[in-house]
N, C-alpha and C positions, 0 to 999 in steps of 0.2 A: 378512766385515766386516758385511754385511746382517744375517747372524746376531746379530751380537754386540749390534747393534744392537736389534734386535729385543726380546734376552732385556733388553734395560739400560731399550727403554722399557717392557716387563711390567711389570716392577719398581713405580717409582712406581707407577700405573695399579694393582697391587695392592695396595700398600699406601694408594692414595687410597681403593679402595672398601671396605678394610676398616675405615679413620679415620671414611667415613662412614656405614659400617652401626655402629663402635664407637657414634658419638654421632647414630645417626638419633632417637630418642626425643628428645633436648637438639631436635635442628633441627624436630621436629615440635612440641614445646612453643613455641618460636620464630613458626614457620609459622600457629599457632593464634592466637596472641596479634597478629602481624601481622595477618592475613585481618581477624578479626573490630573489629581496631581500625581498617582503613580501613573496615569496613563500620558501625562504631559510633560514628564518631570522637566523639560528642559522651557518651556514657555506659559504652562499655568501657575506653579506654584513662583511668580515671583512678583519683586513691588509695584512693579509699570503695570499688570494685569489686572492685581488688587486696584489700583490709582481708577484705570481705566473704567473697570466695572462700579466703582462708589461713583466715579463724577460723572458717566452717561445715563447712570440708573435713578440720581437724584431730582429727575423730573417727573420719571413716574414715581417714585416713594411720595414726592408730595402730592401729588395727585390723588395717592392710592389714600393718604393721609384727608385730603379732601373730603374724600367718598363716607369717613368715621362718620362727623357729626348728623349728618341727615340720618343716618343707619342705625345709632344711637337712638335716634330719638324714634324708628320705626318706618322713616320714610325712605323713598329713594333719589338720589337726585343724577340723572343720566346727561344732564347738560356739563356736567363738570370737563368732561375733553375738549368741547363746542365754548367752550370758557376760555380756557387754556390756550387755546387758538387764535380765540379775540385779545383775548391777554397779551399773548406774544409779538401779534401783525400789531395793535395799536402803542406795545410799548417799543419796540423797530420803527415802525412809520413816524409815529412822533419825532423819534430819535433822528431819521434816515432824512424825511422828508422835511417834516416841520422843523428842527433843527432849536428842538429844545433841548434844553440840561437835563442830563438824565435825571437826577432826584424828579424833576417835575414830572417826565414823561411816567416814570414809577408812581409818583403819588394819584395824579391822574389815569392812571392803569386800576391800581387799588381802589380807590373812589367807583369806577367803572364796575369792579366785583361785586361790591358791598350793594354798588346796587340790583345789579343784577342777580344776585343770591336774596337780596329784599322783594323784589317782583316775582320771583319764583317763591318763596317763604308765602307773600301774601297770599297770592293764587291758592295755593296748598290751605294754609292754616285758614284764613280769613273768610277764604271763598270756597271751602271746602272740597278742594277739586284733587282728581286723584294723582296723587304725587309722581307715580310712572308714565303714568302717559302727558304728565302736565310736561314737567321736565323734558320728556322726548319732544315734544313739540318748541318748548321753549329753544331745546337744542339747535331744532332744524333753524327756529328763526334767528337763532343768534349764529349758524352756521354760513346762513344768507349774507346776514350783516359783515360778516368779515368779509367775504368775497365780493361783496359791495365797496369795503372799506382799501380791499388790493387790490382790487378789479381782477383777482381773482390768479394773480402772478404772485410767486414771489419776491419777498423784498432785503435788497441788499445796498449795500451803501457803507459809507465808514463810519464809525460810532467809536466812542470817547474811548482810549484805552483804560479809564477807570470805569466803565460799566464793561468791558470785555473781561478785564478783573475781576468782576464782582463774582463771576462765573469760570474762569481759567484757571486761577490761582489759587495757594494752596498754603496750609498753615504746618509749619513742621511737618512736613509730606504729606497730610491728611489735605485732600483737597476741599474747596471751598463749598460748593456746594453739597459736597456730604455732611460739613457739619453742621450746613443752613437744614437739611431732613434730621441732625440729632437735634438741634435746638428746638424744632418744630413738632417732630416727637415726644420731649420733654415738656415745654407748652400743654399740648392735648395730655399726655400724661396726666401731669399735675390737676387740670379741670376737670378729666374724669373720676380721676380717683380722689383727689384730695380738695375737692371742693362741695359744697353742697348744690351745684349750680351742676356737676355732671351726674351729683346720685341723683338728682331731679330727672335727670335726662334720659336715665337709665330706668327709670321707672314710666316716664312716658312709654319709651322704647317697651317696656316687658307689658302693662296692661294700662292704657291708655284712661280708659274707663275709670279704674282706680283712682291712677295719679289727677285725674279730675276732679273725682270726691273728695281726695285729702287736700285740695286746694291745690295745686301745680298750677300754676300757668299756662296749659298745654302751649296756645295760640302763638304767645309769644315766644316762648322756649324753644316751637319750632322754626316760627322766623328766624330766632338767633342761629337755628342749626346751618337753617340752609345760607346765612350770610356769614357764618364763620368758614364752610364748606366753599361758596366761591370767594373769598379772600385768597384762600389757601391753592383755590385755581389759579386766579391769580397772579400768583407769587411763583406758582410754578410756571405760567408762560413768563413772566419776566426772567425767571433765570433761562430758561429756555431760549429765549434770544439773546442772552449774555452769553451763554454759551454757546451758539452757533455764531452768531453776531448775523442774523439774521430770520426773515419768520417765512414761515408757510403755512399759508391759510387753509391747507388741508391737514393737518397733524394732528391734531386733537383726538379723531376717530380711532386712531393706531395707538392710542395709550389708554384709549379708556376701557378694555374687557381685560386685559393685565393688570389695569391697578384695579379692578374688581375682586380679579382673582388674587390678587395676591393678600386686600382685606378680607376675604372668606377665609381662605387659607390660614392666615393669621389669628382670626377668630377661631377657628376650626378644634386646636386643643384647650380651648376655654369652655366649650359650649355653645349651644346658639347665640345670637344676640349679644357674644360676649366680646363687640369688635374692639379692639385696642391699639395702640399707634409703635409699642413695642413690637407687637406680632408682625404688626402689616410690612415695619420697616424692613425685619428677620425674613419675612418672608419674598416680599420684594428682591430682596437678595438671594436668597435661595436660588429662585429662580432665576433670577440674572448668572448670578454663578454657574447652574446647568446649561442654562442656552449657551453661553461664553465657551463650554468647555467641548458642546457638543458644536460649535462653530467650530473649533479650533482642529476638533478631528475631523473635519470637512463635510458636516452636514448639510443638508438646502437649506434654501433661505426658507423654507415654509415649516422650517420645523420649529421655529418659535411659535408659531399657533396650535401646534399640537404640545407643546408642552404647560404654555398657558391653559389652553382648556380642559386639558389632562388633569392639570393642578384645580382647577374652579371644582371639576366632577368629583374628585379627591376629597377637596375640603368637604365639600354638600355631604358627600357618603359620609365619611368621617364625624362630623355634626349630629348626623343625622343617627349615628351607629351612639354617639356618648348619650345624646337624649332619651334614649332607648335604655340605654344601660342605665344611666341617673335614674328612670320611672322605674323599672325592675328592682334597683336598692331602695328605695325609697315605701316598696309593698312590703 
């Protein structure tokens, strides 16, 4: 009877701790926003600081959104900031210099991803080469080409108040470009989860080997990854000079180990390999919300890299602690 007892109360007891390691990032997003709003009560908790935080952070959420599909599929792609940067200086310069309409400078910005995420995809899939140090290199040379392309200044000038819009403005208070990261969210969403085109991807991503025996397409599947991954660079330098109305050719480097960490992170209470576009977004903000707050009580400026990398080593531990625990239930 003790026994039986015993196993009945395991039970819940395990499935409460797995409910709250599923949603510990949600209760820590929570926990951040409480703390700092009784420590702030008269300038954190209100609409201008929420406003603030969704529409400076929505270049790294796409970003960090970026970094999914390569990860997905097993690979890595490190050029995504060095993207971002060219993204930005040639959708401004076009604009600034060349003094075209923004749709065109946009579309040929996009064009400019697809490809560049195709040369990197090839390299990788085609030519077998390995995807971290390909990528790093591609980085450095695509880090050249913008400072080649601003000569290495940045670039300002007056641009159309409907492309400053595109990036200032704001829909029933929700500003614009945060619902350009839910829409973008929703998109990967849907592909991973509700297509067979990301359970494919997902299985590359888990055993490569496999998903080749059962026919996948590895090759091309990867190429897709890494030119969905710089579109979505991309997009995020384009809003990025909407939003400043202006580029600089060194920014790229200063977003790309935060939107790493905030895709591990995000991943972190799913499991390894279990990166998703809901997480990264949640968590993206998380951590926006802590830096914000710990700004606000007057910390350095360097303490945004100790909380980013604080958060990276978090998630790794954490990952690493459920794998551990899944192989244990599993015996």
């Amino acid at each position: 009877m003790n026994a039986k007892a015993g196993v009945a109360d395991a039970v819940p007891q395990t499935n409460m701790s797995s409910l709250a390691l599923r949603y510990s990032l949600h209760l820590l997003f929570v926990a951040v926003i409480l703390a700092f709003s009784i420590a702030l009560p008269k300038t954190y908790p209100t609409l201008i600081n929420a406003q603030t935080i969704a529409s400076t952070n929505a270049v790294l959420a796409l970003l960090a959104l970026a970094a999914i599909p390569t990860l997905v599929a097993g690979q890595f792609d490190l050029s995504i900031g060095f993207q971002l940067a060219l993204a930005q200086s040639l959708c401004a310069g076009m604009i600034v210099y060349g003094g075209l309409p923004p749709v065109v400078a946009i579309g040929l910005t996009l064009a400019a991803g697809l490809a560049l995420g195709a040369i990197n995809g090839w390299l990788v899939a085609y030519c077998g080469l390995n995807a971290f140090i390909t990528t790093l290199a591609t980085g450095i040379v695509i880090q050249g080409a913008t400072q080649w392309y601003t000569d290495g200044t940045s670039i300002f000038g007056a641009m159309p108040g409907a492309f400053l819009g595109f990036g200032r403005a704001s829909l029933v208070g929700i500003p614009l470009p945060c619902i350009y990261v839910i829409l973008a969210g929703c998109a990967l969403w849907f592909a991973y989860e509700h297509t067979s085109w990301g359970r494919r991807a997902f299985a590359i991503g888990g055993n490569s080997r496999a998903a080749q025996l059962i026919g996948i397409p590895i090759k091309r599947m990867t190429l897709e990854a890494f030119m969905l991954g710089s579109l979505l660079s991309a997009v995020a330098g384009i809003l990025s000079a909407a939003i400043l109305g202006s580029a600089n050719p060194n920014i790229g480097v200063n977003f790309l180990l935060p939107a790493f960490a905030a895709v591990f992170l995000g991943a972190a209470p799913q499991g390894p390999g279990r990166f998703n576009s809901w997480g990264t977004i949640l968590a993206v903000y998380t951590l926006a919300a802590g830096i914000a707050g710990l700004q606000q009580l007057g910390a350095a400026f360097y303490v945004e890299q100790f909380f980013n990398g604080g958060a990276l080593l978090v998630a790794i531990i954490l990952a690493r602690w459920i794998a551990a625990r899944r192989a244990r239930a599993s015996v």
